[in-house]
C-alpha positions as CSV (number, residue, x, y, z in Angstrom):
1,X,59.9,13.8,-28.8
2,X,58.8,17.0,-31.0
3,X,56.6,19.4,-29.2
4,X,53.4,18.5,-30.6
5,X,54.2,15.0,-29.1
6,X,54.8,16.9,-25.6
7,X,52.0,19.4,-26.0
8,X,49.7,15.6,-26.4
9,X,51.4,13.9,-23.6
10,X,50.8,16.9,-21.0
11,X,47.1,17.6,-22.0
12,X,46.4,13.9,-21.3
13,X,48.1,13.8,-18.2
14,X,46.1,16.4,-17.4
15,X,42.9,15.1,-18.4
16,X,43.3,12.4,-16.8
17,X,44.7,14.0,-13.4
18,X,41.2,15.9,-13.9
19,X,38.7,13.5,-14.8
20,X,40.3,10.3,-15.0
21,X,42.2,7.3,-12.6
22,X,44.6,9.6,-11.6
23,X,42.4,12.1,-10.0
24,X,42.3,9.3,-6.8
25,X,45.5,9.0,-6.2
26,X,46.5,10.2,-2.6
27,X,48.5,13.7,-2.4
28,X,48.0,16.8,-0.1
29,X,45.6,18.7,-0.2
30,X,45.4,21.4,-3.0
31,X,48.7,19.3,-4.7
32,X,46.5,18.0,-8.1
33,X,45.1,21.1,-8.6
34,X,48.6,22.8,-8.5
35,X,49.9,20.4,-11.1
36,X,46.8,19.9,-13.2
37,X,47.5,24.4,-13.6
38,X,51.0,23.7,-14.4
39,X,50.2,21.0,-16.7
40,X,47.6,23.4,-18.6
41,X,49.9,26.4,-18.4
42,X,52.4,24.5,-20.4
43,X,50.3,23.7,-23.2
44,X,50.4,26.5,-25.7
45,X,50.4,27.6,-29.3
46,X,50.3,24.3,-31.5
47,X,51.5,24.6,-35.7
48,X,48.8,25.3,-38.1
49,X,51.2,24.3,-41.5
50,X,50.8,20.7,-40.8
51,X,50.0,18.6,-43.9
52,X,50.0,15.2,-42.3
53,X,46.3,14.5,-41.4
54,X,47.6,12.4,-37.9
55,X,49.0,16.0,-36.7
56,X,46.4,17.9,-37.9
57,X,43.7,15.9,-36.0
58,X,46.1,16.0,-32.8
59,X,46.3,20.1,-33.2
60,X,43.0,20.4,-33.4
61,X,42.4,17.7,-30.4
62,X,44.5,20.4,-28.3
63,X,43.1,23.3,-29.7
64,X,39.7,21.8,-28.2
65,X,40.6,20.4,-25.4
66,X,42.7,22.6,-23.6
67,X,40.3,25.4,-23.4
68,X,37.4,22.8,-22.1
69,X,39.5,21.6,-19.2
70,X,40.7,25.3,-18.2
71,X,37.1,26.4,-18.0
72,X,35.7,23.2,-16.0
73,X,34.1,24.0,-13.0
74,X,36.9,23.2,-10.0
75,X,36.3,20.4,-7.5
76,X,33.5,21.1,-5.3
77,X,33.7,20.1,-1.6
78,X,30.4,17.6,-0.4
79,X,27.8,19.3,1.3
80,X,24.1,18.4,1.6
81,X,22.8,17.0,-2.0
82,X,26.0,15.1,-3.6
83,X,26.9,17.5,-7.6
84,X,27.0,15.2,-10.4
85,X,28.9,16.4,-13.6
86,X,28.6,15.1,-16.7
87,X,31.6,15.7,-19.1
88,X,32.9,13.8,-22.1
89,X,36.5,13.0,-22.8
90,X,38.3,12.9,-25.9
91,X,41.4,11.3,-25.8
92,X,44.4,12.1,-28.2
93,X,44.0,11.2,-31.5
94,X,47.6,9.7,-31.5
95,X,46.4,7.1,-29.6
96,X,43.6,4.8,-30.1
97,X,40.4,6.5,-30.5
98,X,38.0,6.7,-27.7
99,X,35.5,9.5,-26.7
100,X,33.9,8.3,-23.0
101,X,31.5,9.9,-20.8
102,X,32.3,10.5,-17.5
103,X,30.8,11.3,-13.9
104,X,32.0,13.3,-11.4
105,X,30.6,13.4,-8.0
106,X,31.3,16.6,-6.0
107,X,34.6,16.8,-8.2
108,X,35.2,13.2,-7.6
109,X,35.4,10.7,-10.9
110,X,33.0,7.7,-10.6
111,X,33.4,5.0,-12.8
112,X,37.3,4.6,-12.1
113,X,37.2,4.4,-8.6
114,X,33.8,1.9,-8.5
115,X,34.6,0.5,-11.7
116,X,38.3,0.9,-13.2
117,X,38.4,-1.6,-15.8
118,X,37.7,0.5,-18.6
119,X,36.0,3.6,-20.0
120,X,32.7,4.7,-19.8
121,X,30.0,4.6,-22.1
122,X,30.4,6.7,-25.6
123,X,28.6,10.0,-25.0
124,X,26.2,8.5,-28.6
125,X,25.0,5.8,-26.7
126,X,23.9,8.0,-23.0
127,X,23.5,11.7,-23.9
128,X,22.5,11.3,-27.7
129,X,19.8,9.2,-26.2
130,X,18.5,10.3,-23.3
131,X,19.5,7.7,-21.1
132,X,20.8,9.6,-18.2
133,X,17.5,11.5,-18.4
134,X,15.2,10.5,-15.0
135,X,11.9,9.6,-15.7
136,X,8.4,8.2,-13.5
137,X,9.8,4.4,-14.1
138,X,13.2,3.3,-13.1
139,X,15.8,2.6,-15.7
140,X,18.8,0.5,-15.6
141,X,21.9,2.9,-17.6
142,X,25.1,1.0,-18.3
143,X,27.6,3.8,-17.4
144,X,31.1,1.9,-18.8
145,X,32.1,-1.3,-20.1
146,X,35.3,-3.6,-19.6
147,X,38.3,-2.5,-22.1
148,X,37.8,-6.2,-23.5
149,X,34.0,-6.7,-23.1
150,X,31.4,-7.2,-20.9
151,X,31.2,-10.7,-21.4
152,X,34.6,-10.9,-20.7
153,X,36.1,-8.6,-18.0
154,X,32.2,-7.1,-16.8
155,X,30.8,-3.6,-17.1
156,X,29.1,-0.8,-14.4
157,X,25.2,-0.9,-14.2
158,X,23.0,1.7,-12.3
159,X,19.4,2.1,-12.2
160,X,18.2,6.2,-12.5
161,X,14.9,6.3,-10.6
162,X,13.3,9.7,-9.8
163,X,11.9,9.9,-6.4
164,X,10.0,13.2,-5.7
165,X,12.6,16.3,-5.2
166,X,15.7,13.5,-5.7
167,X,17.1,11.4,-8.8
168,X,18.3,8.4,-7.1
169,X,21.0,6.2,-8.7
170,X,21.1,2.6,-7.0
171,X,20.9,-0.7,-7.6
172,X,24.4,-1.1,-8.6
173,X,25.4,-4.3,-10.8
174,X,28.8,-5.1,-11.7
175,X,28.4,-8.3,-13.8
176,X,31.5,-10.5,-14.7
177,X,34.1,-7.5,-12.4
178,X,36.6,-8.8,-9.8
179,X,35.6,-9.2,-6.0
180,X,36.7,-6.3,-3.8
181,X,36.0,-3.4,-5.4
182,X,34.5,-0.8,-3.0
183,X,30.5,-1.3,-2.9
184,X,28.8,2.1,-4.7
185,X,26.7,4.2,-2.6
186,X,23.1,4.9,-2.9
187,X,23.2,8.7,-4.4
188,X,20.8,11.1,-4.2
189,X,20.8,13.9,-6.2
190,X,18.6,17.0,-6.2
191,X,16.4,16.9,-9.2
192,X,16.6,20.1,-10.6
193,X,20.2,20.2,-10.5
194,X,20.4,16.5,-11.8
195,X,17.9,17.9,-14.7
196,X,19.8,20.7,-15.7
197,X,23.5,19.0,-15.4
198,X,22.0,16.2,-18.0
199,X,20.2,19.1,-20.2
200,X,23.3,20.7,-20.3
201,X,26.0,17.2,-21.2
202,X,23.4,16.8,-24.1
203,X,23.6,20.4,-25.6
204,X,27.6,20.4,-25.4
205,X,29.1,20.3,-29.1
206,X,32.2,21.4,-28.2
207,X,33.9,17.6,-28.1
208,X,31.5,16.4,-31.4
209,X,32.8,14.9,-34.1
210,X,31.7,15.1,-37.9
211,X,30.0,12.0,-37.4
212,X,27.5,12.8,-34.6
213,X,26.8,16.3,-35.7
214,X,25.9,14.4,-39.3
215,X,23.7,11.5,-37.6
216,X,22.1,14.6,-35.7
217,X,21.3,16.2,-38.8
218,X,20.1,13.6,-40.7
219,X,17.6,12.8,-37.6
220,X,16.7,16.4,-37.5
221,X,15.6,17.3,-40.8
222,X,14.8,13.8,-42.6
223,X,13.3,15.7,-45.7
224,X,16.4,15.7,-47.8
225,X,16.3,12.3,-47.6
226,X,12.9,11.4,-48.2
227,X,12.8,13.7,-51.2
228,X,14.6,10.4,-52.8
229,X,12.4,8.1,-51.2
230,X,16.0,7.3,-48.6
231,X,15.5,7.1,-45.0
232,X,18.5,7.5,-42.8
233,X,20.3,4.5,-40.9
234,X,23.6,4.6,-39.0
235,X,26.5,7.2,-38.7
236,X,29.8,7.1,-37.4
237,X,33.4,7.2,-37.9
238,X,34.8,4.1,-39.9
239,X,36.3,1.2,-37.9
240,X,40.1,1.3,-37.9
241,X,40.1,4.9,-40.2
242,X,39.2,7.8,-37.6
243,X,39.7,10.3,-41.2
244,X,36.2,8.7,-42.5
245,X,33.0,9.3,-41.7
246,X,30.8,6.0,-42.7
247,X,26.8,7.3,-43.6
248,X,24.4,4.8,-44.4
249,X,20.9,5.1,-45.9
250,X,18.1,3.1,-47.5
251,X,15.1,2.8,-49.3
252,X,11.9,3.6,-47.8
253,X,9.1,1.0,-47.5
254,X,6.9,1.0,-50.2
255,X,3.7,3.1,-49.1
256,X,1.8,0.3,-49.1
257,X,3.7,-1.8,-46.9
258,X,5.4,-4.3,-49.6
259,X,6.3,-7.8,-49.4
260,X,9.6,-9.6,-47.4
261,X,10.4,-9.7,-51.5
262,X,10.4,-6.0,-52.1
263,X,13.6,-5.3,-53.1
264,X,15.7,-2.7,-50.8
265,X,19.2,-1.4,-50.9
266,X,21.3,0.2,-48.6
267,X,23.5,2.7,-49.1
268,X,27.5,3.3,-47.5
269,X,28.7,6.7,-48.3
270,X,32.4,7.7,-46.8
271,X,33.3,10.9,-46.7
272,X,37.1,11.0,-45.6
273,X,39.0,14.0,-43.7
274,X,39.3,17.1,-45.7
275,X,41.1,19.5,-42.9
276,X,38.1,21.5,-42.1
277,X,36.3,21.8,-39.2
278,X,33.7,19.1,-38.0
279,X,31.1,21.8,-37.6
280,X,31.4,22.7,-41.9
281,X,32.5,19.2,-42.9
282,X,29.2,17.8,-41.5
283,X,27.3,21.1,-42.8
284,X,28.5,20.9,-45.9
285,X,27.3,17.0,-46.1
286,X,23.8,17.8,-45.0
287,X,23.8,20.2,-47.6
288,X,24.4,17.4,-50.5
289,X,21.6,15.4,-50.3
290,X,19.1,18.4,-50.6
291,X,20.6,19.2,-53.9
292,X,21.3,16.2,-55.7
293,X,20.2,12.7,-55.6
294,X,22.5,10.8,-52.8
295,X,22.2,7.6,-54.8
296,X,24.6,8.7,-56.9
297,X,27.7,9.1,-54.9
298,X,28.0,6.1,-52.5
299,X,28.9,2.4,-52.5
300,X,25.6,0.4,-52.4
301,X,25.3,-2.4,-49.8
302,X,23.0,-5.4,-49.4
């Protein structure tokens, strides 16, 4: 094992003594946050003359991750109102890809200890939406699904109701997981705090990939787009090919509504991994379609 293999190994243990399944396992008081330090102290400088893009997406992966999890608020002890904290987890790009959102409860990780049969929900699909937000009508959130599917091995359901000074999440569904796992609690949490905690999980960047920060863009500031009579559709990172970045795109209706005959394309453009950041890879392609037709570069579809 070279040392970027060990740097990657240690900084998932310790995500995963931090946030993850083995943050419940039974030890002494104070004994996980002893090793989760040592684990973190360990993890230092990482190579930046890497040509093989694998280790230069793991060096970066450290490079981000490290400094997240040494500045994370320590375990809190319950009193009064239980904390909720929102964070999102990248795991190391050696491995198969999966960024999850995950819930901690004064310190405590939720979905592995009510849950456990696989990740929570990508943070596109809760914080890029708004569906942790609490509103006047209750809404059921799916916070993680099976490793396999829902269909197959079941999911974690909660519904986020705001109830004067408190965000209440209740109502817990479980559909298609195994009898006996412990029965979630009612929690209540105080509403400003609850705000604020879910304001703040949807401003973080610092996990982003060039995918989201593109998607985000393209919602943002349509213009570019529409200039070409192109409205934006999907963006994300190809399947099986975590290098690319997969944009999509099609024609606008015709302004006067058209016909189920009017013809409309849609467009695939990949952009793969070109060893800069996410933050200028993804600046760099909203910049493109403001200065040249975007017609002209990718694969049309359909």
């Amino acid at each position: 094992m070279d040392d970027l293999d060990l740097q990657a190994l240690l900084l998932s243990l310790a995500l995963d003594l931090h946030s993850g399944a083995s943050h419940l396992l039974d030890r002494p008081p104070g004994r996980r946050e002893a090793v989760l330090a040592a684990l973190l102290a360990t993890v230092g400088e990482v190579p930046d003359d890497l040509t093989d893009p694998r280790a230069r997406r793991r060096v970066a992966w450290i490079r981000r991750t490290a400094p997240r999890l040494r500045a994370a608020p320590a375990a809190q002890e319950p009193g009064g109102a239980p904390r909720l904290r929102v964070e999102v987890a990248v795991a190391d790009p050696g491995d198969p890809d999966v960024v999850e959102t995950r819930f901690l409860v004064d310190g405590r990780p939720l979905v592995p200890w009510a849950f456990g049969r696989g990740p929570g929900e990508p943070p596109e699909r809760l914080l890029d939406t708004g569906a942790l937000r609490a509103g006047d009508d209750p809404r059921e959130v799916r916070l993680a699904e099976a490793y396999c599917t829902e269909g197959c091995c079941g999911a974690l359901h909660v519904t986020v109701r705001r109830e004067g000074a408190h965000v209440v999440w209740g109502d817990w569904s479980r559909p298609g997981a195994p009898r006996g796992l412990p029965e979630p609690p009612v929690l209540r949490f105080d509403a400003a705090a609850y705000d604020r905690e879910v304001a703040r999980a949807e401003r973080d960047r610092g996990w982003s990939r060039p995918a989201r920060l593109i998607a985000e863009g393209l919602r943002d500031r349509p213009g570019p787009l529409a200039r070409w009579g192109l409205r934006p559709g999907w963006t994300g990172t190809a399947f099986g090919e975590p290098d690319t970045t997969v944009i999509t795109y099609d024609d606008l209706p015709p302004a006067d509504g058209g016909t189920p005959e009017t013809p409309r394309r849609q467009y695939l453009w990949h952009l793969p991994e070109d060893g800069t950041p996410p933050e200028r890879r993804a600046a760099a392609a909203l910049r493109r379609p403001a200065e040249e037709d975007p017609r002209g570069y990718p694969e049309p579809a359909g």
